[in-house]
N, C-alpha and C positions, 0 to 999 in steps of 0.2 A: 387304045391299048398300046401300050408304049413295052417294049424288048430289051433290057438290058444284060450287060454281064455282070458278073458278082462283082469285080474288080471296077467297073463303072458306080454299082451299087454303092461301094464304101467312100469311094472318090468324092459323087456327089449325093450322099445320101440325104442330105440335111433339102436339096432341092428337090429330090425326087419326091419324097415324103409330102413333101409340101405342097405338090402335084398333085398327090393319092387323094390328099388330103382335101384339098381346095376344089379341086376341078372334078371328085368321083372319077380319075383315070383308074385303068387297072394299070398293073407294074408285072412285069413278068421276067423274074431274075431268071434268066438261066445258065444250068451250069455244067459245065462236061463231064461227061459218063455219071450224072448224074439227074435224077428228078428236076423238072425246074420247077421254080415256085411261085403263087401268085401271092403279090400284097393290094389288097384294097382297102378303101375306107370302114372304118367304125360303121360307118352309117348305115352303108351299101351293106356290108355284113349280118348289122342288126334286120336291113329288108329283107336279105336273103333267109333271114333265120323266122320271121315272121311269117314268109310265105311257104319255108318249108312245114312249119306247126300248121298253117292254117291247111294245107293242102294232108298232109299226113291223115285226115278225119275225111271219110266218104262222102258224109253228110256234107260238109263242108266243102269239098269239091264238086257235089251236086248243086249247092245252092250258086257256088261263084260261076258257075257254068252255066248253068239257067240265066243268073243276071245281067253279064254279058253276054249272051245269045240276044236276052230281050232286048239291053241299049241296043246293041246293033243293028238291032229289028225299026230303030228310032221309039221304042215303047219306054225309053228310060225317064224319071223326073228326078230333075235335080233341085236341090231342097237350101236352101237359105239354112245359115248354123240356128236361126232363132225357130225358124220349120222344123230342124231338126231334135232341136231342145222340145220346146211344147210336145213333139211324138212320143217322147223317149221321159218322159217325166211323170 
């Protein structure tokens, strides 16, 4: 996570970006007497937005909670994409 101020922000923004951008840094403008801000990537966002839906539903926090308890028990199998086609077909 990288700390700038806004005034650094405009300076180099075209690098910073490209930072957020490339490498998944976080970017944390801040700014006096005021809120700071975070910028992250597209991507990271889109993850973050996926795990808060998936997590949002009970059921769905039971079953991810159960499945990593089991991997971590060493009970996990991991499945070849063609194992996992044939199941799911």
């Amino acid at each position: 996570m990288l700390a700038v101020t806004q005034t650094n922000l405009r300076t180099n923004i075209n690098q910073l970006l490209e930072n957020v951008s490339r490498n998944d840094d976080t970017l944390v403008v801040t700014r006096s007497r005021r809120e700071n801000v975070v910028i992250i990537s597209e991507a990271e966002y889109n993850s973050w937005q996926e795990t808060n839906y998936l997590m949002k539903n009970e059921i769905n926090r039971k079953t991810l909670s159960e499945s990593l308890s089991s991997n971590n028990r060493g009970e996990g199998n991991v499945l070849t994409l063609e194992e996992w086609e044939k199941m799911n077909c």
